[in-house]
MIDOSE-1310 file (N, C-alpha, C; in nm, 2 decimals, decimal comma, always signed):
residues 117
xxxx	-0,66/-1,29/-0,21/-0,52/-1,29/-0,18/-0,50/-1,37/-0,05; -0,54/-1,50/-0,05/-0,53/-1,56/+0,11/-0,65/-1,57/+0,17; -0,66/-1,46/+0,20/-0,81/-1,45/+0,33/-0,89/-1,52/+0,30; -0,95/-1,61/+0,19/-1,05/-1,72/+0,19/-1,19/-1,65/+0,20
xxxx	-1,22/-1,53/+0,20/-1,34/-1,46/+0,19/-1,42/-1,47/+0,06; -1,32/-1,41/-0,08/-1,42/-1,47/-0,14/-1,31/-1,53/-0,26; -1,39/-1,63/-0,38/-1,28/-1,70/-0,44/-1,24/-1,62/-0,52; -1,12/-1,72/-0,58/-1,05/-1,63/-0,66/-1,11/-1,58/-0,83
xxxx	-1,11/-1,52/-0,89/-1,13/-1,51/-1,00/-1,05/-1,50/-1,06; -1,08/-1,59/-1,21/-1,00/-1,63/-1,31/-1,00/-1,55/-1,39; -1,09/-1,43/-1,39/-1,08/-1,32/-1,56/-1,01/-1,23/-1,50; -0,94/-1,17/-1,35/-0,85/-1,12/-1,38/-0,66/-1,18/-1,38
xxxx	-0,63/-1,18/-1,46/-0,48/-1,23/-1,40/-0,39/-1,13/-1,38; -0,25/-1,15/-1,34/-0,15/-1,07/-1,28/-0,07/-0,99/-1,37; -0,13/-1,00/-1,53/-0,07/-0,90/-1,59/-0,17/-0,76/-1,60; -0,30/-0,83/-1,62/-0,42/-0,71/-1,54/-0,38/-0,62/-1,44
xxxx	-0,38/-0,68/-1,33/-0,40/-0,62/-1,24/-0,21/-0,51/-1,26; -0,10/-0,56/-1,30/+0,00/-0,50/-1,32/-0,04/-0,35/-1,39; -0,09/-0,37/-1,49/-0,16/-0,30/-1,61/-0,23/-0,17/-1,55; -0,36/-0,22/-1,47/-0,39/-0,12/-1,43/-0,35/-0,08/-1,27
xxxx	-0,27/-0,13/-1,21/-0,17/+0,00/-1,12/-0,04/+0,01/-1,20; +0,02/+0,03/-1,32/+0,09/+0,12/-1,38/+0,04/+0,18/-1,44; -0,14/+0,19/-1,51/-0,20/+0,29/-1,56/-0,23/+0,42/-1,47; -0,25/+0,33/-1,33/-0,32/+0,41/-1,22/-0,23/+0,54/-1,14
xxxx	-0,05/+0,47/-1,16/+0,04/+0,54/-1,11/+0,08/+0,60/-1,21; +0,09/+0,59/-1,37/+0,10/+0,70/-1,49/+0,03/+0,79/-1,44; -0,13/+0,78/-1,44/-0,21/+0,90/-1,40/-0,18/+1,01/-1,32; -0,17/+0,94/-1,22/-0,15/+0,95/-1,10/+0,00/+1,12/-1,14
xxxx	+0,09/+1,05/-1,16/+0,24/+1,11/-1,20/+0,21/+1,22/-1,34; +0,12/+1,18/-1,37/+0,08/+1,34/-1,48/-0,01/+1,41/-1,43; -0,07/+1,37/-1,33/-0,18/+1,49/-1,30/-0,13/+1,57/-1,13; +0,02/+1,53/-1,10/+0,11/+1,60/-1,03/+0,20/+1,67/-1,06
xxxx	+0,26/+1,62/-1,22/+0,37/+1,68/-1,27/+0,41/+1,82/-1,27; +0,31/+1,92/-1,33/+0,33/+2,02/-1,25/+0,30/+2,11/-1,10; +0,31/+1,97/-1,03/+0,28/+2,09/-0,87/+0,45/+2,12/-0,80; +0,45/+2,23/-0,76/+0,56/+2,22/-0,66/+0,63/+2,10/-0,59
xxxx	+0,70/+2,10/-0,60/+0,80/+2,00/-0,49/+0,74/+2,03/-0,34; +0,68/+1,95/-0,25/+0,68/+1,96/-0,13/+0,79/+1,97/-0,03; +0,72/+2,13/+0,06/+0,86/+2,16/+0,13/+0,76/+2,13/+0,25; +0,92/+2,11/+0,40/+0,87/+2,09/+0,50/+0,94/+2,16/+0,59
xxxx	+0,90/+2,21/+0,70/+0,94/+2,33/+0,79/+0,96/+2,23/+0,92; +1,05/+2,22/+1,03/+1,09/+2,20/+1,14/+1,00/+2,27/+1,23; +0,95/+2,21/+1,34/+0,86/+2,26/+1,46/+0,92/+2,36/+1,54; +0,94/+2,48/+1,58/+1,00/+2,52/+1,71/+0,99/+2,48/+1,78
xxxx	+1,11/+2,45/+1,85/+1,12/+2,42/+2,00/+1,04/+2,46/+2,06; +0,94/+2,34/+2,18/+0,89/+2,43/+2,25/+0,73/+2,36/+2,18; +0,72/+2,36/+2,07/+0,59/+2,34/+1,95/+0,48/+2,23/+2,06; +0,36/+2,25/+2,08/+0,31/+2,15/+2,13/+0,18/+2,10/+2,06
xxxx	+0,13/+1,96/+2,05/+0,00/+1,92/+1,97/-0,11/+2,00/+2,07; -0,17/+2,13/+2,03/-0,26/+2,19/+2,09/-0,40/+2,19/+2,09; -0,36/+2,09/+1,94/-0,54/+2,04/+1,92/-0,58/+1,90/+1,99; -0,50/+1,81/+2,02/-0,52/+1,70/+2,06/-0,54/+1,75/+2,19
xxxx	-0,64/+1,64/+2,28/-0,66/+1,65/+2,42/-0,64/+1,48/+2,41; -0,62/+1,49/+2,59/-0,55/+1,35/+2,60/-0,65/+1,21/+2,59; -0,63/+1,14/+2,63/-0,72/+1,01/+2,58/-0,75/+0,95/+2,73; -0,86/+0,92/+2,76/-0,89/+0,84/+2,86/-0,89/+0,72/+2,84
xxxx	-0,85/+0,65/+2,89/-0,87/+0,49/+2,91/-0,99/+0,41/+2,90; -1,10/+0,50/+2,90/-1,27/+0,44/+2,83/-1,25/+0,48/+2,70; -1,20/+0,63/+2,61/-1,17/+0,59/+2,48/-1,05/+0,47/+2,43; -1,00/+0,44/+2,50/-0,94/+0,33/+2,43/-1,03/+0,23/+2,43
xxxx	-1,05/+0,18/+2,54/-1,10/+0,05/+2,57/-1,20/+0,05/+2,45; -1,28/+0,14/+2,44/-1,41/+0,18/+2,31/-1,34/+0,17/+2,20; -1,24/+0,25/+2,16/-1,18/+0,18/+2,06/-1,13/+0,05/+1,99; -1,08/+0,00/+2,14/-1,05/-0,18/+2,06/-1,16/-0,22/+2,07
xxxx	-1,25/-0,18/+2,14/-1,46/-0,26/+2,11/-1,43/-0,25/+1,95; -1,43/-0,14/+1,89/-1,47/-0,15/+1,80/-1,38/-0,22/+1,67; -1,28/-0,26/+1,68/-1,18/-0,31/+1,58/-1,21/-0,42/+1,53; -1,20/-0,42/+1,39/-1,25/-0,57/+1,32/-1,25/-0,68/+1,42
xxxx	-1,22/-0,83/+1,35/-1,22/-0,94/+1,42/-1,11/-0,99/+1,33; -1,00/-0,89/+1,32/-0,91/-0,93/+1,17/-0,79/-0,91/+1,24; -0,62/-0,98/+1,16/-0,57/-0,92/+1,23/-0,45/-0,95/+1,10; -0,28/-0,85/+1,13/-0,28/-0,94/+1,01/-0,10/-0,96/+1,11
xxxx	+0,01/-0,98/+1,02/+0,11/-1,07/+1,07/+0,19/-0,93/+1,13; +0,19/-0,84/+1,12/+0,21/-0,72/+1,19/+0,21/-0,71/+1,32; +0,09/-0,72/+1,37/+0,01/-0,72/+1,50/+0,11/-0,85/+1,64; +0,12/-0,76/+1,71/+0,18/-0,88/+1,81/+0,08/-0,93/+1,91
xxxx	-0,06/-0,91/+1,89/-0,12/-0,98/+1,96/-0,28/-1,03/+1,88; -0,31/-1,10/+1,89/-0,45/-1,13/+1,86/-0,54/-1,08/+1,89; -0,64/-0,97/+1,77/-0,71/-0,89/+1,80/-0,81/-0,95/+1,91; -0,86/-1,08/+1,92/-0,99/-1,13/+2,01/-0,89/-1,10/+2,17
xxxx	-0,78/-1,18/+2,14/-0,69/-1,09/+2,28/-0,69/-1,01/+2,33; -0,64/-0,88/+2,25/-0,66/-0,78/+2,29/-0,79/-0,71/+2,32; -0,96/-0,75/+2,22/-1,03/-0,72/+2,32/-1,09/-0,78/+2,44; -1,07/-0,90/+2,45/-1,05/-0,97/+2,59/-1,02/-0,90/+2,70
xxxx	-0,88/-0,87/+2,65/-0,81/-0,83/+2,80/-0,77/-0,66/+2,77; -0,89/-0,57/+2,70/-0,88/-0,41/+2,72/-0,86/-0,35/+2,82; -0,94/-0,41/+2,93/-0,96/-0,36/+3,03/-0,83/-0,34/+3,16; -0,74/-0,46/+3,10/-0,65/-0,44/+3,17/-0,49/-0,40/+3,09
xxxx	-0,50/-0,41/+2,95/-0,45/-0,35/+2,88/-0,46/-0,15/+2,84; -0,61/-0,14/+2,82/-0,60/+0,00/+2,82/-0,51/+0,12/+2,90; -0,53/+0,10/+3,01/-0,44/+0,21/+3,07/-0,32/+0,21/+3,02; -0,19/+0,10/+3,01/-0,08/+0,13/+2,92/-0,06/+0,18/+2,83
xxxx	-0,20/+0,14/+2,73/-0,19/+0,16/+2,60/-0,21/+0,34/+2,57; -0,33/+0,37/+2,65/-0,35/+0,51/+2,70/-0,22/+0,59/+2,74; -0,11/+0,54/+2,81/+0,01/+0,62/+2,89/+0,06/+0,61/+2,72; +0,12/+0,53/+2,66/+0,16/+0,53/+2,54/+0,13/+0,64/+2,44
xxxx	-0,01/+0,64/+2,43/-0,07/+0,72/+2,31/-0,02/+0,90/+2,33; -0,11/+0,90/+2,49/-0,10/+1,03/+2,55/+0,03/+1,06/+2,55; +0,17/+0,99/+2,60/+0,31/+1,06/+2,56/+0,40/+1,07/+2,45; +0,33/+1,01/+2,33/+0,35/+1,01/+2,22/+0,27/+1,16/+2,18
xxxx	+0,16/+1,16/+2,20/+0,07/+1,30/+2,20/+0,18/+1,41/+2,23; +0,17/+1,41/+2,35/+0,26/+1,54/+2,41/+0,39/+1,54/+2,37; +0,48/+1,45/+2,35/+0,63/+1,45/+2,30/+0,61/+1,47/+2,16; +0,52/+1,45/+2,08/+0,50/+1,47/+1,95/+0,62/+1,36/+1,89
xxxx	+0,64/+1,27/+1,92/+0,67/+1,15/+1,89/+0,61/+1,05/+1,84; +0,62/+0,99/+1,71/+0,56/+0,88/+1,67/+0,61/+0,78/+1,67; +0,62/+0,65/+1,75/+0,71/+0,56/+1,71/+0,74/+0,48/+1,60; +0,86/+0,49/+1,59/+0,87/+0,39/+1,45/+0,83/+0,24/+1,41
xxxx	+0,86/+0,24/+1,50/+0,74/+0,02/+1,52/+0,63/+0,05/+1,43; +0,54/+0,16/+1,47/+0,40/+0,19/+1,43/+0,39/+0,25/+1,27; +0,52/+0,26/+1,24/+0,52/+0,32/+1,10/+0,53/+0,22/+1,02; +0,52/+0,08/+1,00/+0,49/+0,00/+0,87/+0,39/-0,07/+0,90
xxxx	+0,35/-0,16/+0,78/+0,24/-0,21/+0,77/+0,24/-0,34/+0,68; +0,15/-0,39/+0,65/+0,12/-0,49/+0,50/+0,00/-0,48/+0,46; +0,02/-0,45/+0,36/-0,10/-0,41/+0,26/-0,08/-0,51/+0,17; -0,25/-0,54/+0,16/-0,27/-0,68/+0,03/-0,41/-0,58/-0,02
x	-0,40/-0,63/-0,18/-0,51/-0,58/-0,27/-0,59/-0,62/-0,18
């Protein structure tokens, strides 16, 4: 799909692949059909993430160590960038994570993505 990793192949084509993610999501939709409807309950006031403990700025920085060498059109910065410059990027990124932790806040920036097969 792009990435040049590896070539394309000619024995599947795009009614294949159609084929089997509408087989995949038929399945999928019969072997749910009878579960309940998912309910969801509001946090009380007050509610706090009590399992999470906060993040130090050596777990970040260890974290971007470890992130691919990939990035995709999402990302506002170049993964080799960002591990470049962790060291002086972590502590923000740390203040970020940790008050999103405690506010129980997710931001929505961070909620989409791109997904390729």
């Amino acid at each position: 799909m792009g990435r040049g990793h590896v070539p394309p192949s000619s024995s599947i084509d795009a009614r294949d692949l159609h084929q089997f993610f509408e087989e995949k999501i038929d399945g999928v939709r019969a072997s749910t059909a009878s579960a309940p409807p998912p309910s969801f309950v509001s946090a009380p006031p007050g509610c706090q993430f009590s399992t999470f403990s906060a993040l130090s700025v050596d777990d970040v920085i260890a974290a971007i160590h470890k992130l691919p060498d990939k990035q995709c059109a999402a990302d506002p910065i170049p993964t080799r960038l960002l591990k470049d410059c962790a060291d002086v990027l972590a502590p923000f990124i740390t203040e970020l994570f940790n008050r999103s932790l405690s506010a129980g806040v997710f931001p929505t920036s961070f909620k989409s993505a791109f997904i390729t097969p």
